[in-house]
N, CA, C and O of each residue as an XYZ file, in Angstrom:
652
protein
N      -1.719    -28.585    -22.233
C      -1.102    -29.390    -21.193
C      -0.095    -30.341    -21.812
O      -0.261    -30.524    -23.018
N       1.111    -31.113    -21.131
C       1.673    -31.630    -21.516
C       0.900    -32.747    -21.602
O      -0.231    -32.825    -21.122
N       1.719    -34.016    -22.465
C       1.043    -35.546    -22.435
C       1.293    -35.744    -21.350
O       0.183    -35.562    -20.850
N       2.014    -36.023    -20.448
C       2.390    -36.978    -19.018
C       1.415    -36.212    -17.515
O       1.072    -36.868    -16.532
N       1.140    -34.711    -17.723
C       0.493    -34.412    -16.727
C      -1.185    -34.256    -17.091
O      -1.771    -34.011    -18.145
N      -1.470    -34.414    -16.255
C      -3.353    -34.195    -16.651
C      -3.661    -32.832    -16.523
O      -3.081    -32.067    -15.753
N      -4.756    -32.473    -17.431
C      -5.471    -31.508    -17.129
C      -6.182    -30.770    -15.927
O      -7.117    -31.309    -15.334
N      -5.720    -29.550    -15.596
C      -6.553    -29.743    -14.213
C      -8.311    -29.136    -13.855
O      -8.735    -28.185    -14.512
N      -8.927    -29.597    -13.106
C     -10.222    -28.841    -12.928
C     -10.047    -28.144    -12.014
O      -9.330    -28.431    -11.055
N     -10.800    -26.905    -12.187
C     -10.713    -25.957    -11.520
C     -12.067    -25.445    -11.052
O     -13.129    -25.425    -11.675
N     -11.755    -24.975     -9.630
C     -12.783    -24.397     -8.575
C     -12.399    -22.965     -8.349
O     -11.270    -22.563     -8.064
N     -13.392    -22.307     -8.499
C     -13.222    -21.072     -8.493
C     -14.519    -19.969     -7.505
O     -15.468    -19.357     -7.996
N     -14.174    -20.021     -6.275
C     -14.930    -19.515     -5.045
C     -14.636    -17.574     -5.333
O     -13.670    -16.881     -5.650
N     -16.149    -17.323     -4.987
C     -16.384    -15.742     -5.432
C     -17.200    -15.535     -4.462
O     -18.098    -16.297     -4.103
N     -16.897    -14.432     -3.975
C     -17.502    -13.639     -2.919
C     -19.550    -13.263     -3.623
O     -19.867    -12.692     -4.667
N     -20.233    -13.701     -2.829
C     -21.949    -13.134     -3.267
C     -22.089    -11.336     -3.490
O     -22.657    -10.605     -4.301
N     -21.312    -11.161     -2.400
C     -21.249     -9.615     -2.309
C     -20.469     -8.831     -2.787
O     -19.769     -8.306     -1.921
N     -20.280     -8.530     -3.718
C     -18.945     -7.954     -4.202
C     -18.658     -6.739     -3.815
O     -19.554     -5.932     -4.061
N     -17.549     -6.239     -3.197
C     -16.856     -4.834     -3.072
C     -16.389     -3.998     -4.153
O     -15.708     -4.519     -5.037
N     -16.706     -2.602     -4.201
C     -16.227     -1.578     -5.842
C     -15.048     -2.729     -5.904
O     -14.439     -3.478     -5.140
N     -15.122     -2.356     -7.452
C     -14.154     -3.092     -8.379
C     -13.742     -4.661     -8.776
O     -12.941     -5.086     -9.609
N     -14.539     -5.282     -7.922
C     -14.253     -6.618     -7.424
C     -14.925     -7.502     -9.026
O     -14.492     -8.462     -9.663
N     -16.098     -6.640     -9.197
C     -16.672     -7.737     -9.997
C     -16.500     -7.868    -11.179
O     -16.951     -8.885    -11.706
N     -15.437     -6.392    -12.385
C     -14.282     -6.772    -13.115
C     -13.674     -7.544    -12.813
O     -14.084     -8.648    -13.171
N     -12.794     -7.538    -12.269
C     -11.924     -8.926    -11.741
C     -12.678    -10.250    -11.829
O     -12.400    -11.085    -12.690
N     -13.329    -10.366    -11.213
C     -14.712    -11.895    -11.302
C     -14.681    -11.605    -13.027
O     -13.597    -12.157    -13.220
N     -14.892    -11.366    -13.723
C     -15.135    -11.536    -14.989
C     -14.362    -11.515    -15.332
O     -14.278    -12.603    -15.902
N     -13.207    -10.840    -15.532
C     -11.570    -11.203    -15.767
C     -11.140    -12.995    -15.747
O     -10.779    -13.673    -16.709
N     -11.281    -13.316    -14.678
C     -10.960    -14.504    -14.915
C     -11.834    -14.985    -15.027
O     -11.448    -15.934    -15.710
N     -13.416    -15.211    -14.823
C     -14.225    -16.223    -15.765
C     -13.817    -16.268    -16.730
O     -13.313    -17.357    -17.004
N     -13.774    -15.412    -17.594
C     -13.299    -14.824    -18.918
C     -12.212    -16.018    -19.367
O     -12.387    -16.729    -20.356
N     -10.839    -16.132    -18.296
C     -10.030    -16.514    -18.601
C     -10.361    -17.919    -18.995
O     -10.169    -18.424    -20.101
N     -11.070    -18.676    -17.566
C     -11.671    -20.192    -17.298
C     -11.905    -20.416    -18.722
O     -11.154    -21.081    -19.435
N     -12.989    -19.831    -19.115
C     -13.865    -20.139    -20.088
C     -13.109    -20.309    -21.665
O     -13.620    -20.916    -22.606
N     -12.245    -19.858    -21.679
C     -10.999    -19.692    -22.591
C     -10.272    -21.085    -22.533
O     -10.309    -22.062    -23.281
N      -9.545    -20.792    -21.280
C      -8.738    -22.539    -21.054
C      -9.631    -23.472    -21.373
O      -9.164    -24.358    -22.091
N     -11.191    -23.624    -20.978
C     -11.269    -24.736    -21.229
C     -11.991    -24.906    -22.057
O     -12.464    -26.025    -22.258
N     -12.328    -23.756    -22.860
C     -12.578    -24.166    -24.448
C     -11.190    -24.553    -24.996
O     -11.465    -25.373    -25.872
N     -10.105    -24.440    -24.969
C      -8.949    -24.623    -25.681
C      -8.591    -26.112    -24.986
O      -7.590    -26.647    -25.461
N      -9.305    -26.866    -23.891
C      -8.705    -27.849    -23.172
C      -7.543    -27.294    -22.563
O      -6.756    -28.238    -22.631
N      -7.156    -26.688    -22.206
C      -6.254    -26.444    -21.161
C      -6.551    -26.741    -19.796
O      -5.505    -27.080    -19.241
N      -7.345    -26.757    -19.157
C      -8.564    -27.654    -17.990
C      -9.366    -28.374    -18.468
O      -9.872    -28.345    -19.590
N      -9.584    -29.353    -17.265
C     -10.590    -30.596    -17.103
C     -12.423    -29.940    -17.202
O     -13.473    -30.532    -17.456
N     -12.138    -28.549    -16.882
C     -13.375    -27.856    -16.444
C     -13.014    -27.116    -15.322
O     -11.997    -27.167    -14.630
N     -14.288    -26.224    -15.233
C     -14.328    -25.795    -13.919
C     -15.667    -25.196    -13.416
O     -16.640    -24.940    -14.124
N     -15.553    -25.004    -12.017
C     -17.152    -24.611    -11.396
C     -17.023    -23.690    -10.540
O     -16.106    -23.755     -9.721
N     -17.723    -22.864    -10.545
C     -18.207    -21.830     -9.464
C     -18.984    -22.007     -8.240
O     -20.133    -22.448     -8.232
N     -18.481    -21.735     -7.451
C     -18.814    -21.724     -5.906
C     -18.940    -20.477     -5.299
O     -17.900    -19.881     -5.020
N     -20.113    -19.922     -5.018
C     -20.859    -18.728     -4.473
C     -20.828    -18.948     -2.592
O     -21.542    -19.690     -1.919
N     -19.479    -17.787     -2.030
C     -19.681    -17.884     -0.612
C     -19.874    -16.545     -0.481
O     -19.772    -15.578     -1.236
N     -20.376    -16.831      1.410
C     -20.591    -15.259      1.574
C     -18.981    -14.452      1.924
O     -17.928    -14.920      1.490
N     -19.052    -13.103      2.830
C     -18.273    -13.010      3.186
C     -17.121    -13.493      4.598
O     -15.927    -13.455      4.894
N     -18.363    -13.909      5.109
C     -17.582    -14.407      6.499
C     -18.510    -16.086      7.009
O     -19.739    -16.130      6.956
N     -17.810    -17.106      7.388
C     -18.501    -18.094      8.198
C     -17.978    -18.115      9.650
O     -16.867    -17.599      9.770
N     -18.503    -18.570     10.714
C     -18.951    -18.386     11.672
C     -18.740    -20.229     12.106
O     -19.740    -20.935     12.230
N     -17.480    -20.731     12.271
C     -17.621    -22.094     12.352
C     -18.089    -22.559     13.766
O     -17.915    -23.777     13.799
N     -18.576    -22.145     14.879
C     -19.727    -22.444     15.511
C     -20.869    -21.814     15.526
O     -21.371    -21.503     16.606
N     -21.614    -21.448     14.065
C     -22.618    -20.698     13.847
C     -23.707    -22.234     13.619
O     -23.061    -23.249     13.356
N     -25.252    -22.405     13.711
C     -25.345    -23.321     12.720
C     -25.944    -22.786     11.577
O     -27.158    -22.979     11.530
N     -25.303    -21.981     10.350
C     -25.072    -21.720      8.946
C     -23.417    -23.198      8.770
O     -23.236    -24.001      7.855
N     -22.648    -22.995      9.933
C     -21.641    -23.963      9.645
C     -21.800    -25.294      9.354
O     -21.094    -26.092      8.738
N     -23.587    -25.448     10.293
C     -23.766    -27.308     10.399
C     -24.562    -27.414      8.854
O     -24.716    -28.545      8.392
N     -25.042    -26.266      8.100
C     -25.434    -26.719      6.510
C     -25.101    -27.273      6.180
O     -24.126    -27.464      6.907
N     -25.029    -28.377      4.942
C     -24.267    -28.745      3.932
C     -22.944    -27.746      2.931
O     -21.872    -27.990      2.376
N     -23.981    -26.372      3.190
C     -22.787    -25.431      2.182
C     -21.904    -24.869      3.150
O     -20.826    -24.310      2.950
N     -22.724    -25.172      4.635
C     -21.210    -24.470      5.843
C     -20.301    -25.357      5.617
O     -19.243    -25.070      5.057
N     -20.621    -26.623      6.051
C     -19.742    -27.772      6.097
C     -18.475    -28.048      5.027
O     -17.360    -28.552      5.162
N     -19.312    -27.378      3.734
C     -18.529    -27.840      2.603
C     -17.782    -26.852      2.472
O     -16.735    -27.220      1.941
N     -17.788    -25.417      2.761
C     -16.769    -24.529      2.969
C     -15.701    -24.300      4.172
O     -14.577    -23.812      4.053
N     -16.215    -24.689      5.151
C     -15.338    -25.267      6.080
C     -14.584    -26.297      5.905
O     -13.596    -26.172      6.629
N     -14.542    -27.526      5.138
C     -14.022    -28.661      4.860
C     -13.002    -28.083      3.869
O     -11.793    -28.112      4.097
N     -13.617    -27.483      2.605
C     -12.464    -26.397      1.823
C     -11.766    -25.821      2.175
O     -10.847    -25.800      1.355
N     -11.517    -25.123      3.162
C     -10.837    -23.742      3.607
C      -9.722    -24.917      4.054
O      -8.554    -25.066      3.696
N     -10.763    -25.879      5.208
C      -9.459    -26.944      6.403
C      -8.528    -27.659      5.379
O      -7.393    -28.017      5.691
N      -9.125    -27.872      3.999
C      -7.959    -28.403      2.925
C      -7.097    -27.670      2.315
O      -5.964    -28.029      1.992
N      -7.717    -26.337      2.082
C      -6.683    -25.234      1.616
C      -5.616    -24.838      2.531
O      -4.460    -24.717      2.124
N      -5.866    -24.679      3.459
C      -4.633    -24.645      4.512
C      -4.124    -26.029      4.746
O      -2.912    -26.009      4.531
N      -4.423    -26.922      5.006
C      -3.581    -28.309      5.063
C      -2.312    -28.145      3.551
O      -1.118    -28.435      3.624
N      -2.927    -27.693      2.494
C      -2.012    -27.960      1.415
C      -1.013    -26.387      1.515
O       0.125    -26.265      1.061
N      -1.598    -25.596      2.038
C      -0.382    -24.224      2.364
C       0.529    -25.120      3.252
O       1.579    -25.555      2.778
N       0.106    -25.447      4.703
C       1.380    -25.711      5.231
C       2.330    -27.182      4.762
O       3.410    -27.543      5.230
N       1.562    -27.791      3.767
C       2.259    -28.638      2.749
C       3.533    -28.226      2.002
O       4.661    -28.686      1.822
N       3.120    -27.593      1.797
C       4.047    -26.103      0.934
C       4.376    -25.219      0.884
O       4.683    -24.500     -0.067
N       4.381    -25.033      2.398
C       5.224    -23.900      2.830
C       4.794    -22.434      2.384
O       5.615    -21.527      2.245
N       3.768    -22.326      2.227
C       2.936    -20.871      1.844
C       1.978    -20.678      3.110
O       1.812    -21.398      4.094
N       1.433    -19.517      2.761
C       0.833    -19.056      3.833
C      -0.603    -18.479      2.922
O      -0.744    -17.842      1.878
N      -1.511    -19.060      3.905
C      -3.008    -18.203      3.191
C      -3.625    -17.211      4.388
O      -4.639    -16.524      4.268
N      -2.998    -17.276      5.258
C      -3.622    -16.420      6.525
C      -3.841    -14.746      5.851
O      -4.850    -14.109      6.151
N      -2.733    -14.139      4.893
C      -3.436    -12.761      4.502
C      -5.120    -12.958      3.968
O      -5.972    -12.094      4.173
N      -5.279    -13.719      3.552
C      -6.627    -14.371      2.625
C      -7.690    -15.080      3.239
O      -8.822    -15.261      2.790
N      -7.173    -15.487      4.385
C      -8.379    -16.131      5.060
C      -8.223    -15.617      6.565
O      -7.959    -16.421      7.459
N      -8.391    -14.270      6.819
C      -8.259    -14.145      8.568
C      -9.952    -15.068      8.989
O     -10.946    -15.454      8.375
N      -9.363    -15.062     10.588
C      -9.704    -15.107     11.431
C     -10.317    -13.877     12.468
O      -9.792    -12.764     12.463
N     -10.775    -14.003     12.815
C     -11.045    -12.468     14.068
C     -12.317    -12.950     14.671
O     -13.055    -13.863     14.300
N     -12.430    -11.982     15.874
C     -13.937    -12.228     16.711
C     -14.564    -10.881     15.794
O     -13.838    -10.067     15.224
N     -15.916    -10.851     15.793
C     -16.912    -10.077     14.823
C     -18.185    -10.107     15.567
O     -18.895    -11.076     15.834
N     -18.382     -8.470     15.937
C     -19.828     -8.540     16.446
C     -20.720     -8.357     15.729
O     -20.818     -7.785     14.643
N     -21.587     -9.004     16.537
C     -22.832     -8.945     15.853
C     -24.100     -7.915     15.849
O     -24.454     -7.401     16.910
N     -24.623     -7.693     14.895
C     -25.371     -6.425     14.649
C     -26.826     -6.847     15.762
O     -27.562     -6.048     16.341
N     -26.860     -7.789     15.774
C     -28.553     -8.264     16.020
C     -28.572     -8.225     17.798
O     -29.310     -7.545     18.511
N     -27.446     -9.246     18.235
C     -27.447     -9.089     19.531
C     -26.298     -8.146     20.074
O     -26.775     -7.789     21.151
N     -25.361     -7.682     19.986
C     -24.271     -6.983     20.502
C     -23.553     -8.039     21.149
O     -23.248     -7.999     22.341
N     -23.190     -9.300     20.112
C     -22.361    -10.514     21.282
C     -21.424    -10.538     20.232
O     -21.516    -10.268     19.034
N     -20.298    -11.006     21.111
C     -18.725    -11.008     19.618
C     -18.482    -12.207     19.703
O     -18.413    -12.804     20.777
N     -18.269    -12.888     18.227
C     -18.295    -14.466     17.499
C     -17.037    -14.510     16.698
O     -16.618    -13.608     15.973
N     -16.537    -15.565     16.899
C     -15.356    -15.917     16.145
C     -15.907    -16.368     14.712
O     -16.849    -17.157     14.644
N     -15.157    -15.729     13.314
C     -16.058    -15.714     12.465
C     -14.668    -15.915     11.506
O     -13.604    -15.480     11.946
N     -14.707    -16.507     10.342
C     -13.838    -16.631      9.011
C     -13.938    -15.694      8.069
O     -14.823    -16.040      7.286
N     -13.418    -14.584      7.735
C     -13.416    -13.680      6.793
C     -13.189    -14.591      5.362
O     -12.020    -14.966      5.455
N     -13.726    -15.104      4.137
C     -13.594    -15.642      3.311
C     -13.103    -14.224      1.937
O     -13.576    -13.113      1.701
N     -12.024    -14.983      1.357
C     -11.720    -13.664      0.205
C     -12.658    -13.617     -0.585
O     -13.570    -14.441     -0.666
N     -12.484    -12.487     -1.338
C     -13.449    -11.893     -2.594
C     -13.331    -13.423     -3.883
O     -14.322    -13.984     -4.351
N     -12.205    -13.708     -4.128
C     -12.228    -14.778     -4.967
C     -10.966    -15.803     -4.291
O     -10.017    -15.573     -3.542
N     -11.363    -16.735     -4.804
C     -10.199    -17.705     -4.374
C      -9.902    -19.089     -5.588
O     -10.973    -19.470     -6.059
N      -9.076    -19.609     -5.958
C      -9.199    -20.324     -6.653
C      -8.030    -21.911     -6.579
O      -6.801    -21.982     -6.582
N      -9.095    -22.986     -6.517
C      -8.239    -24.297     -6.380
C      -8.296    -24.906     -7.385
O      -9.242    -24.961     -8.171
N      -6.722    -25.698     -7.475
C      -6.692    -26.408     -8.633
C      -6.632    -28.180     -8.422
O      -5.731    -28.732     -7.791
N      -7.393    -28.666     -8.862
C      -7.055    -30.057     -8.887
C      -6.737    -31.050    -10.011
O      -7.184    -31.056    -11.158
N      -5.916    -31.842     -9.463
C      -5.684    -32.702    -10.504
C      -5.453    -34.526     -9.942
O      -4.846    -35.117     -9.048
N      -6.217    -34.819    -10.926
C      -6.877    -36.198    -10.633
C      -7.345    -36.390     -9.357
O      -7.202    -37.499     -8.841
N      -8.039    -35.230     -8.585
C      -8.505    -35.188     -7.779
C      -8.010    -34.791     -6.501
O      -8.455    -34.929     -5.361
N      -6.834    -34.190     -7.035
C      -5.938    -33.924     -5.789
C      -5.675    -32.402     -5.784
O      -5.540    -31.663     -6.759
N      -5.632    -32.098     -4.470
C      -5.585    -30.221     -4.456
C      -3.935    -30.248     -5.133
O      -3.178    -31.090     -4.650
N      -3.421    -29.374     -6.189
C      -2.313    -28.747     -6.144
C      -2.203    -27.526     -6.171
O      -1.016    -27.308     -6.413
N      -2.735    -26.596     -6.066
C      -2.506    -25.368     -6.223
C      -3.593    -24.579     -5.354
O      -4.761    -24.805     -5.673
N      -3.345    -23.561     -4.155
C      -4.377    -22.830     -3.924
C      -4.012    -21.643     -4.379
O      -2.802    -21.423     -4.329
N      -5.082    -20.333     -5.056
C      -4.724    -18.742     -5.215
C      -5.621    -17.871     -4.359
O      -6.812    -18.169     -4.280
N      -5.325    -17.216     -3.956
C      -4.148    -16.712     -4.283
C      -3.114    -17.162     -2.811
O      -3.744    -17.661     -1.878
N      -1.889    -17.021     -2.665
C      -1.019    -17.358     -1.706
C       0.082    -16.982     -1.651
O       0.556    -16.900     -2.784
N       0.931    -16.629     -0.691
C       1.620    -15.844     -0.474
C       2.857    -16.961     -0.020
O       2.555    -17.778      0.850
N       4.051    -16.993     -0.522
C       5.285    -17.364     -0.544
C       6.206    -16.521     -0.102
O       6.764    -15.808     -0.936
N       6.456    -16.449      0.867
C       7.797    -15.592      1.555
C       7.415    -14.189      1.170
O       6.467    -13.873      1.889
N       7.764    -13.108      0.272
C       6.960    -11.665     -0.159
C       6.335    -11.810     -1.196
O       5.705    -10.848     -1.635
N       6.334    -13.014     -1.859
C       5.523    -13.288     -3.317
C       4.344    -13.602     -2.963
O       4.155    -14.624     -2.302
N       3.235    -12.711     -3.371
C       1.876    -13.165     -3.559
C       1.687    -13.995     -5.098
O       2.052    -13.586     -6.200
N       1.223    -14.861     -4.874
C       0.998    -15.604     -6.001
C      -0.334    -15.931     -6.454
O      -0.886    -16.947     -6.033
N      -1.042    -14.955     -7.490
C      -2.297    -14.299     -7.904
C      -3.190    -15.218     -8.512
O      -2.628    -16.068     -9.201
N      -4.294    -15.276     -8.455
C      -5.406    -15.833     -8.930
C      -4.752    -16.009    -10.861
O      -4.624    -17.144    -11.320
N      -4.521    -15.139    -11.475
C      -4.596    -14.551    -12.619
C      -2.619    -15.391    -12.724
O      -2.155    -16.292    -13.422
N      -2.267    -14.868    -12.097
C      -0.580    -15.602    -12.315
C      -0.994    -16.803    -12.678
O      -0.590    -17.211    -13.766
N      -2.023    -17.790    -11.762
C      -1.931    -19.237    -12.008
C      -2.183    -19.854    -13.147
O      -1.634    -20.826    -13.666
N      -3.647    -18.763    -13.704
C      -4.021    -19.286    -15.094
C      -3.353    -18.469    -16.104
O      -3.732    -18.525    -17.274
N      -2.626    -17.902    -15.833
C      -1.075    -17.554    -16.934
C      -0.388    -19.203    -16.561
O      -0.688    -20.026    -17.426
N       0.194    -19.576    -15.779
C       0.914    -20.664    -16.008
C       0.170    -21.511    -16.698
O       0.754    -21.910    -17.706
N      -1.175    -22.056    -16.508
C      -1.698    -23.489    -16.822
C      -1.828    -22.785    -18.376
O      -1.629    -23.550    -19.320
N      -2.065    -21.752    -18.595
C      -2.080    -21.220    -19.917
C      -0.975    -21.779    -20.943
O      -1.129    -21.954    -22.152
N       0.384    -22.061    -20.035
C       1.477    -21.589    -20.901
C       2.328    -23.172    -20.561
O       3.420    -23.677    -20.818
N       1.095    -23.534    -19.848
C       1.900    -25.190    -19.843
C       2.948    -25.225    -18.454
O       3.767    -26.144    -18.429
N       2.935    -24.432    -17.527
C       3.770    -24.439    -16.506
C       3.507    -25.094    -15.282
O       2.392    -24.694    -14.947
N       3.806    -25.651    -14.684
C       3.346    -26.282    -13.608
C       3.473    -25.562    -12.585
O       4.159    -24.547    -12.709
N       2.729    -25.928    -11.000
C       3.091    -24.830     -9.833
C       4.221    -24.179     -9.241
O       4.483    -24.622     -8.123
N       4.786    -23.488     -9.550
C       5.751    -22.815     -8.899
C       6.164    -23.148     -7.405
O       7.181    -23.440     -6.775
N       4.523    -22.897     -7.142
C       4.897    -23.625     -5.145
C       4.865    -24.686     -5.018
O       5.369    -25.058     -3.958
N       4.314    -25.773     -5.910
C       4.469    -26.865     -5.674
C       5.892    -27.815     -5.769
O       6.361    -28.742     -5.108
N       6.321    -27.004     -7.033
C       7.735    -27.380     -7.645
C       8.788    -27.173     -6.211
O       9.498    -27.988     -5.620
N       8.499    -25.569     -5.952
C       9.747    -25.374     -5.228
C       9.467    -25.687     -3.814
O      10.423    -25.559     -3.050
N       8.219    -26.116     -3.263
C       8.142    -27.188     -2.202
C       8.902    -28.178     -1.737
O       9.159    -28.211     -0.534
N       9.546    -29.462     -2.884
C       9.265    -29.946     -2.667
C      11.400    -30.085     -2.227
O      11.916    -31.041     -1.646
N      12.101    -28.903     -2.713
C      12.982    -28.594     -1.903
C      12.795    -28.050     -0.718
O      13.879    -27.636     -0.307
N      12.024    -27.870     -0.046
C      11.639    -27.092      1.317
C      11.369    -28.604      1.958
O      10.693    -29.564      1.586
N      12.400    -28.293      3.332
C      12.142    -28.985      4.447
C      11.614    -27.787      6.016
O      12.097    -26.840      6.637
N      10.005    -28.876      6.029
C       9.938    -28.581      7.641
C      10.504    -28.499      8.739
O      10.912    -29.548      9.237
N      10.618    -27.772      9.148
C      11.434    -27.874     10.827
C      10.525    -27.953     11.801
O      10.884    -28.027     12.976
């Protein structure tokens, strides 16, 4: 990291269930984590185990771990439309029936992995996210913090005006 910017900690949300191929990848970048921040390149980082879908009028939502993934997601999108990215490929929405009763529930599809970056406590970076046709990859990000680069979307944000 440079002297003037801080190190960042990193959160790194993984699907419980993994789909073929998924769970190379999950070790791919642990792999990576564990690297940066033996080298100090991060503050640290932690793993967060979700399922695949929440159900924000389910009560699994009124848990502590609904709540706290719901509160995540409502910050991860607050900082997309901060910055002019989009996480909607990554986090749909849809109604989803249910196996038990045959009733259809509005439910949060959560991705296979997702990863936030903070620094001094502040979200800057969500992965993966999509910028105009640029997806911008879990694995891209910790190539940058690798290489000393700062966010790309954050940088070029901060020429972007809302309309």
């Amino acid at each position: 990291m440079t002297q003037d910017a801080p190190a960042p900690h990193i959160e790194l949300y993984v699907r419980s269930m993994l789909p073929d191929g998924a769970h190379e990848r999950q070790e791919a970048v642990l792999d990576r984590l564990d690297r940066l921040d033996r080298e100090d390149e991060i503050e640290g980082f932690n793993v967060v185990v979700w399922g695949k879908q929440i159900a924000p009028e389910s009560a699994a939502a009124n848990t502590e771990e609904g709540k706290y993934i719901l509160n995540r997601v409502a910050e991860f999108k607050q900082w997309a439309l901060s910055n002019n990215v989009s996480l909607e490929s990554f986090y749909q929405s849809g109604e989803v029936e249910s196996e038990v009763t045959d009733e259809a529930y509005d439910a949060m599809v959560l991705p296979v992995m997702g990863l936030a970056e903070y620094r001094d406590g502040e979200l800057s970076h969500v992965a993966p996210c999509t910028e105009g046709d640029v997806v911008h990859t879990i694995m891209d990000r910790l190539e940058a913090i690798e290489d000393g680069r700062e966010s790309a979307v954050s940088r070029d944000a901060a020429d972007v005006s809302i309309v």
